[in-house]
C-alpha positions in Angstrom: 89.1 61.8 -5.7 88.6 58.7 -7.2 85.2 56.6 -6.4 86.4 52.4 -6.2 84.0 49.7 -8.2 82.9 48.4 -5.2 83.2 49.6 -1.4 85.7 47.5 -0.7 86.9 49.3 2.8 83.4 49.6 3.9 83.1 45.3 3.6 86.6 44.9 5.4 85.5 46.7 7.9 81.9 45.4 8.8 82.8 41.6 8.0 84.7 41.7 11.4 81.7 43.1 13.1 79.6 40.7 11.7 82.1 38.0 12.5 82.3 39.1 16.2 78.6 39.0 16.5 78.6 35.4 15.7 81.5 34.4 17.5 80.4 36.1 20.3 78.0 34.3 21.2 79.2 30.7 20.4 80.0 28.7 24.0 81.9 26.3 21.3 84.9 27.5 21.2 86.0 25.6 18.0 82.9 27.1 16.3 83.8 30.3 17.6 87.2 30.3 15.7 85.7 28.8 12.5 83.6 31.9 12.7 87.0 34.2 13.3 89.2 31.8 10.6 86.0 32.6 7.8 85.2 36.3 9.1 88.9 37.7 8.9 89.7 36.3 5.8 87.1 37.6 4.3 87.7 41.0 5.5 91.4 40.1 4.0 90.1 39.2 0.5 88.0 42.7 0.9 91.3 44.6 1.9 93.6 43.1 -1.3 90.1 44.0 -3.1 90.5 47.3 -2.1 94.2 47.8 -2.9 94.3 46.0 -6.1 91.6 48.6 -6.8 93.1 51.9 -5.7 96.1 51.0 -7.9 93.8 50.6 -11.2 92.4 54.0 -10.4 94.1 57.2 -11.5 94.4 59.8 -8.6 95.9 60.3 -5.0 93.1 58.9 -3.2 89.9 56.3 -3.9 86.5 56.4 -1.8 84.2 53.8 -1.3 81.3 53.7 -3.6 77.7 54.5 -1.1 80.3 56.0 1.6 78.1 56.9 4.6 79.7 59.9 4.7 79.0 61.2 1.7 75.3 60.9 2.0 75.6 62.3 5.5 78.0 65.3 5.8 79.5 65.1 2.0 82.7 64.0 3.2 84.0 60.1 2.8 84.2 58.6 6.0 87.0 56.3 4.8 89.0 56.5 2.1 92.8 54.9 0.7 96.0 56.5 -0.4 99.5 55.3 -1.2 100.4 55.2 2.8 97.2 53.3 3.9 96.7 50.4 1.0 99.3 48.0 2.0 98.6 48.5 5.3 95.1 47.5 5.5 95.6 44.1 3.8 99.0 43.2 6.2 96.9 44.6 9.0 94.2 42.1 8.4 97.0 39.1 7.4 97.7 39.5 10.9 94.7 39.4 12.6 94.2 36.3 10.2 97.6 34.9 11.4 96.9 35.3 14.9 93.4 33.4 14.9 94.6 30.6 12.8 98.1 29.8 15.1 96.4 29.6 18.3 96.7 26.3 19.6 93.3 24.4 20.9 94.3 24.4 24.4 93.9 28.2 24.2 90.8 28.4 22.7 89.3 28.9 25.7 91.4 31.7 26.9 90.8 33.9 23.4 88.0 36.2 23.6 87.2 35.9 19.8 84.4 38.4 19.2 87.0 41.2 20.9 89.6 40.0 18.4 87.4 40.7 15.6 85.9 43.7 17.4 90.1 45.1 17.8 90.4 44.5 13.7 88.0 46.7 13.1 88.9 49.3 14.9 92.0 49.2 13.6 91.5 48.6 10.0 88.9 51.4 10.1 91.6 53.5 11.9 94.3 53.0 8.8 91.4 53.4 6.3 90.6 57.1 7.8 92.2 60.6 6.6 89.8 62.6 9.0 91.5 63.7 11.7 88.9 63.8 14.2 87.9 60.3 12.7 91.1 59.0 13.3 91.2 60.3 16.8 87.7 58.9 17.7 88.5 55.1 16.3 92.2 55.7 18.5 90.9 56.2 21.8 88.0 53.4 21.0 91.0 51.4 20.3 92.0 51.5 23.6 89.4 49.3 24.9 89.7 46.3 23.9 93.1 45.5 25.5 92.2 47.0 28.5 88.6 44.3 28.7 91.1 41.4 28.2 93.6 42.4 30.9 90.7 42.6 33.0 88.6 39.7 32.1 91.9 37.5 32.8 91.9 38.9 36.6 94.8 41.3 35.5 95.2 44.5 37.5 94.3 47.2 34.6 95.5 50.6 36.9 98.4 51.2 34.7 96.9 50.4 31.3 94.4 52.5 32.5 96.2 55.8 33.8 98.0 55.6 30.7 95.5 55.3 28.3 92.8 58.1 29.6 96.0 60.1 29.3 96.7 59.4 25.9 92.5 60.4 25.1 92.7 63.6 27.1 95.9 64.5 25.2 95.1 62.8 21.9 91.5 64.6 22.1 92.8 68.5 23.1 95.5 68.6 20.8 93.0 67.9 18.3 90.6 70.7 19.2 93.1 72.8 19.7 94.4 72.2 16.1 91.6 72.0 14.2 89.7 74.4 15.8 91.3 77.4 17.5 92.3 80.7 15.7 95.3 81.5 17.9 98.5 80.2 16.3 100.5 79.8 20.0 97.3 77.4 20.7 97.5 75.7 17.9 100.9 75.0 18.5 99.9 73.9 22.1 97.8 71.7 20.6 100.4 70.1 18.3 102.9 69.6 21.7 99.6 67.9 23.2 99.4 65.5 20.0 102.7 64.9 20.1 102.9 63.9 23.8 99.8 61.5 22.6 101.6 60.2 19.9 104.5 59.3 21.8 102.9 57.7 24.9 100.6 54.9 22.5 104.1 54.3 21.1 105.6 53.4 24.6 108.3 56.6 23.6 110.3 56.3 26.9 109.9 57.3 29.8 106.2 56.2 28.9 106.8 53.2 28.3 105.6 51.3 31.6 102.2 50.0 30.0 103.3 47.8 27.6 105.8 46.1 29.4 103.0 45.7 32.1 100.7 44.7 29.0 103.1 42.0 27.6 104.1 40.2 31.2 100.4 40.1 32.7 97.8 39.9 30.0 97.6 37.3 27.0 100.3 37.6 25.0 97.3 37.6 21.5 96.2 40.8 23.4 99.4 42.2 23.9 100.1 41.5 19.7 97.1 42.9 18.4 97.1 45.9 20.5 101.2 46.9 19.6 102.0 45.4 16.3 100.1 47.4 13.8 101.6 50.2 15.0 98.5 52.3 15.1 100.7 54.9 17.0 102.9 55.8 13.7 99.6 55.8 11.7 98.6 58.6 14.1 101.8 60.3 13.7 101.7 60.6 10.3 98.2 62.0 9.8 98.0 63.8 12.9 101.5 65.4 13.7 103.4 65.1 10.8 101.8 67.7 8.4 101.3 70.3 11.1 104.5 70.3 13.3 107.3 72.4 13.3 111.0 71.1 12.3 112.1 71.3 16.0 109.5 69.4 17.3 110.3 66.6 14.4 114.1 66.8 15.5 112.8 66.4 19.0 110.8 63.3 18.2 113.7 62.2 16.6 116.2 62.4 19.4 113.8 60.6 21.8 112.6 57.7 19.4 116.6 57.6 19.1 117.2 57.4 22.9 114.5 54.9 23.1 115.6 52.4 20.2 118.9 51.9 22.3 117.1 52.3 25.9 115.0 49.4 25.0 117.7 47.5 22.9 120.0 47.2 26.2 117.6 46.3 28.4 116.5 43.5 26.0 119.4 42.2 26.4 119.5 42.0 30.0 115.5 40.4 30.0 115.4 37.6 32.1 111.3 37.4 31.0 110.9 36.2 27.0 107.7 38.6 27.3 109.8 41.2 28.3 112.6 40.4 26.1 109.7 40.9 23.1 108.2 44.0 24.4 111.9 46.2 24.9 112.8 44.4 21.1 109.3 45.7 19.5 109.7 49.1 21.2 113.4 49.3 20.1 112.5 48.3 16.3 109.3 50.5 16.1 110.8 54.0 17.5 113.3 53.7 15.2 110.3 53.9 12.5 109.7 57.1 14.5 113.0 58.0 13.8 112.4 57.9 10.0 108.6 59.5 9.8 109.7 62.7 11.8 112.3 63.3 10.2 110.7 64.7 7.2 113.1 64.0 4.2 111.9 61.5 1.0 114.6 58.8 1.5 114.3 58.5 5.2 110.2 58.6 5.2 110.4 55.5 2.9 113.2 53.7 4.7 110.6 53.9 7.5 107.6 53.0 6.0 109.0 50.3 4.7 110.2 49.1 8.0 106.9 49.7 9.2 105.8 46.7 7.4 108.9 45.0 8.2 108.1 45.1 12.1 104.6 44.0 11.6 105.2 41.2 9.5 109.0 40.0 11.0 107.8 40.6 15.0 104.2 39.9 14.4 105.8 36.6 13.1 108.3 36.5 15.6 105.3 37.1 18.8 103.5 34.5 17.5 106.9 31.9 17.5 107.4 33.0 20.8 103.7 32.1 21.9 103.8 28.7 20.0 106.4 27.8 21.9 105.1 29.0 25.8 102.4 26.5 24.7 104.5 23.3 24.5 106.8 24.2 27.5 105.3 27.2 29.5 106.5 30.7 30.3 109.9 31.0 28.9 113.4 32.2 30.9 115.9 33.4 29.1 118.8 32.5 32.1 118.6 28.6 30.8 118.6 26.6 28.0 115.7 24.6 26.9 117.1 22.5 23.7 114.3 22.7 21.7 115.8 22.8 17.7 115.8 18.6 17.5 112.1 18.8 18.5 110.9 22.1 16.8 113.2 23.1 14.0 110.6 24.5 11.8 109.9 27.0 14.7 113.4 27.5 15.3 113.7 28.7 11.5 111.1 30.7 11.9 112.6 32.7 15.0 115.6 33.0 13.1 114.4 34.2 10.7 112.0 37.3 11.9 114.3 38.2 14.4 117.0 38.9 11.6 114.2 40.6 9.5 113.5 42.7 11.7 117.4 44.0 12.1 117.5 44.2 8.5 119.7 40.8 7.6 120.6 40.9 3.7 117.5 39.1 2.0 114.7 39.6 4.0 112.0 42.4 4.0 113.5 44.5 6.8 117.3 44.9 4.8 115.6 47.9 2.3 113.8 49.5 4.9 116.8 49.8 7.2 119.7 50.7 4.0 117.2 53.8 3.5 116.6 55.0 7.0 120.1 55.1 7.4 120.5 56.8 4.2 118.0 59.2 5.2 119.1 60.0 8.6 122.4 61.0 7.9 121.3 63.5 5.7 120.1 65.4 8.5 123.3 64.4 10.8 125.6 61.7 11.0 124.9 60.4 14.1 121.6 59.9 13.6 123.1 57.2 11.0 125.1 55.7 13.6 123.2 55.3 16.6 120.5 53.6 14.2 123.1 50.9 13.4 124.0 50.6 16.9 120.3 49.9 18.1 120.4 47.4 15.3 123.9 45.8 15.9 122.3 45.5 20.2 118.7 44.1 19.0 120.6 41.6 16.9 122.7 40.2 19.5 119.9 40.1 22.0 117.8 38.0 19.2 120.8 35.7 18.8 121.1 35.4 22.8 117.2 34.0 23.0 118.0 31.4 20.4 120.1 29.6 21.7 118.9 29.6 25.5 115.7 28.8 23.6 116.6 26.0 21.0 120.7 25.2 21.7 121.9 23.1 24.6 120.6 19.9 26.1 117.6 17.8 24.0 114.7 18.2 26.3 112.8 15.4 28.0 109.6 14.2 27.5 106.2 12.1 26.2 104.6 15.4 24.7 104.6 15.8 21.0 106.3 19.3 20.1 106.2 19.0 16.7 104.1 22.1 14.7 100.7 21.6 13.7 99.4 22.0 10.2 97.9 26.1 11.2 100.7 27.1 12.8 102.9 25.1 9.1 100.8 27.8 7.8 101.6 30.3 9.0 105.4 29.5 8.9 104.7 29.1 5.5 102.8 32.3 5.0 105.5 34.7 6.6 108.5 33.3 5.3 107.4 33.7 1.7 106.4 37.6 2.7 109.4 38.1 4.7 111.7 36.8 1.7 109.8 37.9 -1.1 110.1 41.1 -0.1 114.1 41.1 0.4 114.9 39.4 -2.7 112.2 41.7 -5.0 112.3 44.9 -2.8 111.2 47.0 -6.1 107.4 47.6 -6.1 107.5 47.8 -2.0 110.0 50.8 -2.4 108.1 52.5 -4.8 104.7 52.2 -3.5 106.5 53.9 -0.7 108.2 55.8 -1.9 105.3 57.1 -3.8 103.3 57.9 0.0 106.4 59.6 1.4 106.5 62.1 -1.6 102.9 62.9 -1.0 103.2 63.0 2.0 106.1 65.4 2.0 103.9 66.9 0.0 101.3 67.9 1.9 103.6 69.0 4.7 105.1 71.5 2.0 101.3 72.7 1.2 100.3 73.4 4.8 103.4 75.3 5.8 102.9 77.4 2.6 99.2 77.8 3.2 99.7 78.4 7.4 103.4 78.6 8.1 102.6 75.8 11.2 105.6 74.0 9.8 108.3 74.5 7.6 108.4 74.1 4.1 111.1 70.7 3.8 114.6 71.3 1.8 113.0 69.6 -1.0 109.8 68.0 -1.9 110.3 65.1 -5.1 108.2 65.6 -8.3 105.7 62.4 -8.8 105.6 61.4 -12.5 102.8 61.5 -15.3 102.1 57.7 -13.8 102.0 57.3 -10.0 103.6 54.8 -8.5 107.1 55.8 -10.8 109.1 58.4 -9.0 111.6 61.1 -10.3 113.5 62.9 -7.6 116.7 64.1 -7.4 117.5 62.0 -4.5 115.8 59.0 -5.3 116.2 56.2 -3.0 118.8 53.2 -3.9 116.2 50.3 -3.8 118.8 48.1 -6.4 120.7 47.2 -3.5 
């Protein structure tokens, strides 16, 4: 273990808390977001500190130097790997993202200090490898959402049953695991992590809550709370070393069922919210589909479409709530003609929405090439129902275009055009979204390089317990990290 120059995770983390206690307090709310703007992206400079950093250091896994932790119980309280260093710095890119492209007449509406008090949490959540950590900064995570469903006048009982589930189930499956001597308990406790894992993902039939989430509360809430995908981060610290093959081929199946579940009924959505939430859940089980199934090529395929979904639907929510700002709550059964008056948003929508089916050169083509890759390796179908949630999300992404930006020019004296934060941010996620198709390379095998230790560790514990069972094959890292050799090494050329 590795110790960093500087404690780079510790700073991302508390320069959001120290943003929230400023912006907190502000009644101005344009002070209040120059406080958010300068607070997250310092916390993003921190994160790409931290990152650039792990990869000059030799080893697995980098600490903060003066970790808490250390002083305290001699374990780091946070700590970064080849899974968790990109995600930090896209986690906090988004938060960034979100603060700067909300318009001024919303200012009023965004609880700032809970936005910064949410990135937090969840950067401190992707920067932890303890597992009772990780489920401590989860169900904290939970509270946030549910304060701005409620501080809008939102009914909160569904958010609510839903979530105190997932804490009772997220917290004894934990004890159970980590702390019980019988093996039938401990595999009790891995069904009960499982169940938790599945219901923050919206795995149907628990999915109820975030639709609910997305059509009632503020659609920044709704983003912040589901993109990052702290669900999958859980997954694969919590349930993935630990659980047996059948309960991966289980989670499998149902992310499966779900991904084309949630793909027809988006494209049946009357509701653009809705339409968003049943496309996010689609795209994001079929990253389930990838992390449980345990095999080199389809763990990469997925976490690289794990940052496809954050960056291509993060960027795609926000399109979607630029554009409820200049004409209102959006219905998909009409058309509103809005290209002549906002084409650089209609590129934009375009765009994510076909990065996040995998269209040739964008970020989201690699990611889905290797899931597919990997899934049939386990069976052929898998392979094939995973292009046939794609082939529905696509045409339900083509459908809201044109009822959104094709068909009579829209009336009116109100100036649609985009502003210079939200040319930004256009700017920003194009570049990220295309970069990352046209050089795929280094994304691959940093990937690459987490799903081989991650397989890895799954090997070790089912060697060391027998709770789960050794995979067919775990691929060699070389001399350098960062430079695979496997025998099934994944076709990133492509």
């Amino acid at each position: 273990m590795n110790v960093m120059a500087l404690p780079w995770l510790q700073m991302t983390i508390l320069l959001p808390l120290l943003g929230a206690l400023r912006a907190g307090w502000q009644r101005d709310s344009d002070i209040a977001r120059r406080h958010t703007l300068v607070a997250c992206s310092l916390a993003l400079i921190a994160a790409v500190g931290g990152w650039i950093n792990f990869a000059l250091v030799d080893g697995p896994v980098a600490v903060d130097r003066w970790d808490l932790g250390e002083v305290v119980s001699g374990g780091a309280l946070f700590s970064i790997d080849a899974l968790s260093a990109p995600l930090v710095p896209v986690g906090a890119m988004f938060y960034l993202l979100v603060a700067l492209a909300t318009p001024r007449t919303k200012l009023r509406l965004m609880s700032f200090g809970w936005l910064l008090i949410s990135e937090a949490i969840l950067l401190a959540t992707i920067s932890s490898q303890q597992p009772a950590m990780i489920v401590v900064l989860l169900a904290v995570g939970t509270i946030p959402p549910w304060v701005g469903l409620f501080s809008q006048g939102c009914s909160t009982r569904v958010l609510s049953i839903h979530m105190l589930l997932f804490v009772a189930l997220l917290v004894a499956g934990q004890a159970l695991v980590g702390w019980s001597e019988s093996a039938n308990l401990r595999l009790v406790g891995v069904l009960l992590l499982t169940m938790a894992v599945l219901l923050r993902a919206g795995i149907v039939p628990l999915h109820g809550w975030m639709a609910d989430l997305c059509e009632f509360g503020s659609f920044s809430n709704s983003l912040v709370f589901l993109v990052p995908m702290a669900s999958a981060y859980a997954a694969m610290r919590l349930v993935l070393p630990v659980a047996p093959d059948w309960v991966l081929r289980g989670i499998t199946i149902i992310s499966l069922i779900t991904a084309l579940y949630a793909a027809c009924l988006a494209l049946v959505q009357r509701d653009a919210r809705r339409f968003y939430c049943y496309l996010f859940l689609s795209n994001s089980s079929l990253v389930f589909v990838g992390l449980e199934t345990a095999t080199p090529v389809a763990l990469t395929g997925a976490l690289c479409l794990w940052i496809s979904v954050i960056l291509a639907l993060g960027g795609y929510g926000l399109t979607l709530r630029a554009i409820e700002h200049r004409v209102g709550r959006l219905e998909l059964d009409r058309f509103y003609g809005l290209y002549q008056q906002t084409p650089g948003l209609a590129a934009l929508f375009l765009l994510t929405g076909l990065a996040s089916i995998g269209f040739p050169g964008t970020i989201g083509f690699i990611g889905v090439e290797l899931l597919v890759d990997g899934a049939v390796q386990v069976h052929s179908l898998f392979g094939i129902l995973i292009v046939l949630a794609a082939t529905l999300n696509g045409l339900a992404i083509l459908h809201a275009y044109f009822r959104v930006f094709t068909g009579a020019r829209r009336g009116g004296t109100i100036d649609l055009q985009v502003r210079l934060p939200e040319r930004v941010a256009v700017l920003v996620l194009t570049v990220l979204i295309l970069g990352g198709g046209l050089f795929p390379q280094p994304g691959v095998q940093s990937r690459y390089a987490a799903a081989a230790e991650l397989v890895k560790q799954r090997a070790r514990l089912a060697s060391g317990a027998g709770t789960a069972a050794r995979p067919e094959s775990a691929p060699s890292l070389a001399a350098r990290r960062g430079k695979p050799v496997a025998p099934h090494s994944p076709k990133s050329s492509r």
